[in-house]
C-alpha positions as semicolon CSV with decimal commas, in nm:
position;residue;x (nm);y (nm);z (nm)
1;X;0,000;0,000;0,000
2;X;0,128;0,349;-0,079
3;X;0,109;0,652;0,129
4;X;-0,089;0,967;0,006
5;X;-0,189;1,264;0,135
6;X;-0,555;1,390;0,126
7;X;-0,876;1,636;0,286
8;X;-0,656;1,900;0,210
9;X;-0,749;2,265;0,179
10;X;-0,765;2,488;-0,143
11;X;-0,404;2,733;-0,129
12;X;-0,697;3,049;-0,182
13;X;-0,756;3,039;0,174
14;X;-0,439;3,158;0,207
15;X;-0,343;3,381;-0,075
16;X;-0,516;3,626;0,041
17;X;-0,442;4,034;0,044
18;X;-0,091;4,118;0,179
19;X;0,015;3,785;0,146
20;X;-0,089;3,768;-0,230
21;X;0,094;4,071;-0,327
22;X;0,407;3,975;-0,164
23;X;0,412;3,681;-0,301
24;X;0,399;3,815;-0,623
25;X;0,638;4,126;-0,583
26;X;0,913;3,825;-0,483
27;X;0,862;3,612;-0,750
28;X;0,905;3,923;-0,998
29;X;1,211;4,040;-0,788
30;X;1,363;3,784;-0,614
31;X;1,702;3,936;-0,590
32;X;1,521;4,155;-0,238
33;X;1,371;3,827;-0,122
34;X;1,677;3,755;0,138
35;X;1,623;4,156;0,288
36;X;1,206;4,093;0,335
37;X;1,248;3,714;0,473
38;X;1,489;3,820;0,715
39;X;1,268;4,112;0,804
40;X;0,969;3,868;0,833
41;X;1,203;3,659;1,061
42;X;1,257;3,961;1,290
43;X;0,923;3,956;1,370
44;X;0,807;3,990;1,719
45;X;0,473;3,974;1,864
46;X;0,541;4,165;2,167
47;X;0,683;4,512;1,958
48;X;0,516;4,807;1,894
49;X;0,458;4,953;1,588
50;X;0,691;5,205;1,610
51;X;0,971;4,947;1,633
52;X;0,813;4,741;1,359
53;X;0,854;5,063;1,156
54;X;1,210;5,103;1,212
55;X;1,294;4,754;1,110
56;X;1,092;4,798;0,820
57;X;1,274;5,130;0,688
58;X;1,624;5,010;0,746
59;X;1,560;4,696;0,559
60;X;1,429;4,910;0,278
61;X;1,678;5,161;0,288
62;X;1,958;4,823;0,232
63;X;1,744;4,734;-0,051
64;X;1,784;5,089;-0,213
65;X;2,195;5,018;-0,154
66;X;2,219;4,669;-0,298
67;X;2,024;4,596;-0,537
68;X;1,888;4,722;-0,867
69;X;1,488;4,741;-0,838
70;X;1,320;5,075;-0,945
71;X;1,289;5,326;-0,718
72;X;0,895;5,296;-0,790
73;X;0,883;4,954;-0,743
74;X;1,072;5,011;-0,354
75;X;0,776;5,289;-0,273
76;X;0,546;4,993;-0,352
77;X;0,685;4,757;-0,147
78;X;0,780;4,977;0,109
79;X;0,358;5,031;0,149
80;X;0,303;4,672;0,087
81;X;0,551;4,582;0,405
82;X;0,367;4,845;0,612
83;X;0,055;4,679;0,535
84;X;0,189;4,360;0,607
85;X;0,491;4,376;0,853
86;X;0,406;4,693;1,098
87;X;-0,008;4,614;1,112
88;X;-0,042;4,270;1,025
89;X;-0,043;3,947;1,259
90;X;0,139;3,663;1,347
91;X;-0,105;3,449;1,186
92;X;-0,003;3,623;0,857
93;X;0,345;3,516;0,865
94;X;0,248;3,207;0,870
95;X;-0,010;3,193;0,568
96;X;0,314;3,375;0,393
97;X;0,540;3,127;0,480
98;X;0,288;2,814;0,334
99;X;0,213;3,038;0,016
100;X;0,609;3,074;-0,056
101;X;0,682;2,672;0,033
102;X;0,409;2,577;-0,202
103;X;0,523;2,796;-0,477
104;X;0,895;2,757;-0,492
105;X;0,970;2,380;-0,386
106;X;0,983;2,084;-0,422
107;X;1,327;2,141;-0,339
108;X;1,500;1,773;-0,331
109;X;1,338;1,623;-0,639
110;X;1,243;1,693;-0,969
111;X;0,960;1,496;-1,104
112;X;0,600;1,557;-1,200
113;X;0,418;1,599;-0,881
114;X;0,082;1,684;-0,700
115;X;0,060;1,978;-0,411
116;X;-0,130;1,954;-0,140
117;X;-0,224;2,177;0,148
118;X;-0,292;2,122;0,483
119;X;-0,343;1,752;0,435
120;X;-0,281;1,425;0,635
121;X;-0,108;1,117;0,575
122;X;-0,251;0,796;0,479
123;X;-0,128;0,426;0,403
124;X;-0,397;0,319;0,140
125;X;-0,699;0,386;0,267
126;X;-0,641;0,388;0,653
127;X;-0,514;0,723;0,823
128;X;-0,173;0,708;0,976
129;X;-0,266;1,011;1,202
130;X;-0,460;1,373;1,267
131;X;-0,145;1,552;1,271
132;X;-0,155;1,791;0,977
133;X;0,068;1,848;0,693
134;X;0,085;2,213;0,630
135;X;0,231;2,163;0,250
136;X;0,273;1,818;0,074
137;X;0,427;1,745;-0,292
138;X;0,359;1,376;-0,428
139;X;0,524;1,214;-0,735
140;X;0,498;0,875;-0,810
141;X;0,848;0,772;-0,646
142;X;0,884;1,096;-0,464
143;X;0,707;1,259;-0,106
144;X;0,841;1,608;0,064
145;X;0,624;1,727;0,303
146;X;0,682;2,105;0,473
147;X;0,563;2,150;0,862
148;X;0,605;2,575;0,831
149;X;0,717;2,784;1,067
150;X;0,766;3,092;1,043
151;X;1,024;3,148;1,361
152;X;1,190;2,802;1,400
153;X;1,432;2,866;1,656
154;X;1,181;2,970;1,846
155;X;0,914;2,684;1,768
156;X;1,182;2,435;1,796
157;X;1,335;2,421;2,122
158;X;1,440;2,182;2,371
159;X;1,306;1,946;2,482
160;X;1,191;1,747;2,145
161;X;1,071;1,474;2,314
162;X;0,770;1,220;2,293
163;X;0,645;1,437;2,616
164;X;0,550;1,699;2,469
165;X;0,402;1,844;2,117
166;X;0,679;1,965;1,969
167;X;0,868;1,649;1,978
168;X;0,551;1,451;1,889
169;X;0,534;1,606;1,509
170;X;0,888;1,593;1,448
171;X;0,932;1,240;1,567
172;X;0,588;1,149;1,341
173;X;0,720;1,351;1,027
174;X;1,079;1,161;1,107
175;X;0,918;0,781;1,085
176;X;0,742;0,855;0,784
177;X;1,053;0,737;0,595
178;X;1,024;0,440;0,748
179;X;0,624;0,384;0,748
180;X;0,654;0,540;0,338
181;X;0,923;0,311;0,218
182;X;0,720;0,305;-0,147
183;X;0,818;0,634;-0,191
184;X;1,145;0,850;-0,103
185;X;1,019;1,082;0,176
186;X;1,195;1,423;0,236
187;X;1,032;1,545;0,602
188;X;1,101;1,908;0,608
189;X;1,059;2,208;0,889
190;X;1,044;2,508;0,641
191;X;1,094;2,857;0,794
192;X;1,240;3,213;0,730
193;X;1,596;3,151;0,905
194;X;1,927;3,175;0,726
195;X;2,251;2,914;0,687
196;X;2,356;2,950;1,087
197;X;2,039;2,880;1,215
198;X;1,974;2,615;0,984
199;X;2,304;2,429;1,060
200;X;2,208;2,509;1,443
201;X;1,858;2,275;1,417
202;X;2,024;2,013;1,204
203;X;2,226;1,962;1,492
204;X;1,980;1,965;1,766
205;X;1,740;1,718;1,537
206;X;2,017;1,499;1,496
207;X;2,110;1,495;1,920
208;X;1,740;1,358;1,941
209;X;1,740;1,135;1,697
210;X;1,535;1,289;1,429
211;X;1,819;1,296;1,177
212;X;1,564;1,266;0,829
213;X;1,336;1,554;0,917
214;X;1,578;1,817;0,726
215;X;1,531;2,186;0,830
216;X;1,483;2,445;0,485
217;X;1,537;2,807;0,548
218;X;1,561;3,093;0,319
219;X;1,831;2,996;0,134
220;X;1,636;2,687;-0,016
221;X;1,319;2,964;-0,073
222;X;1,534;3,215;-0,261
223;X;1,693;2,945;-0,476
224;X;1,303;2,849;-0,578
225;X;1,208;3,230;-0,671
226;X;1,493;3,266;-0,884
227;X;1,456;2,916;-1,022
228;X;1,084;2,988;-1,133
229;X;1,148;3,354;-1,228
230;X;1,418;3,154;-1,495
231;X;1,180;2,934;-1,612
232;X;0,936;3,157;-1,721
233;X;1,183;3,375;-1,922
């Protein structure tokens, strides 16, 4: 029996407003993608706007330094990351953070495939478990399947145990190699951190034993936008 993923959700309910648009203006300029996702990344629930607004116009005024994007097209995103960054929510980041995953990977294979959102994992016809898949991509020998988040140092701290519910999804996404041994299975934790982090959570996966699940930051993200701004030119 093969494993599958199904009673997903339709992408819409995400791509919505804000998260549309900047969606968009990355795919279209991807070389300012590493300045907004480490903005994004900066995030913090507990700031006030004001602060928000700082990070917001220094990241900008980088963008103006290092790269070559219109000076129009930097007024529009500067009102897009007010919009987005300074009065939007945490939840937002998030619905981001699934739009760009499902958008710019698969990133460890390259084979016709299926995307799913929000889905769960069955073996044939029998569930495997309620724990959601926030974005799935299914080929006939292929499975890589995102859990997003869109601060992972801070989602994924220690303890990573059985005990608790942290440890419980990683440990589940890390035996589905094992229980989906039809397919190749690439368990990912997608977020908006860069290389150090990154190397940081390999490291504490691997202490616990969860040494498939492979953490994807936004090095792996920017690679996609570029790779599908080249293939539609």
């Amino acid at each position: 029996m093969r494993c599958s993923c199904r009673e997903g959700k339709k992408i819409a309910s995400l791509r919505k407003n804000e998260v549309r648009e900047l969606v968009s203006f990355l795919k279209k300029f991807p070389e300012v993608a590493g300045f907004v996702l480490e903005l994004v990344n900066s995030f913090r629930p507990t700031e006030d706007e004001e602060k928000r607004w700082k990070r917001v116009f220094l990241s900008v005024k980088e963008m103006v330094s290092f790269s070559s994007v219109s000076l129009i097209e930097i007024e529009r995103l500067l009102d897009l990351l007010e919009r987005f960054f300074v009065k939007g929510s945490d939840r937002r980041r998030g619905d981001f953070l699934e739009v760009l995953i499902s958008e710019t990977a698969p990133f460890f294979f390259k084979e016709r495939h299926r995307r799913l959102n929000q889905c769960r994992v069955f073996k044939g016809y029998k569930k495997i478990s309620d724990k959601e898949i926030d974005v799935a991509f299914v080929s006939k020998n292929f499975m890589e399947l995102h859990e997003c988040k869109s601060n992972m140092i801070r989602q994924w701290r220690d303890p990573l145990t059985s005990k608790n519910k942290r440890g419980k999804k990683l440990l589940f996404m890390n035996e589905l190699v094992n229980l989906c041994d039809e397919r190749r299975v690439f368990p990912c934790c997608s977020g908006f951190e860069g290389e150090l982090a990154v190397r940081y959570l390999k490291k504490l996966f691997d202490s616990y034993g969860i040494n498939h699940v492979r953490p994807v930051g936004r090095k792996e993200i920017m690679g996609g936008l570029i790779d599908r701004k080249t293939e539609k030119s």
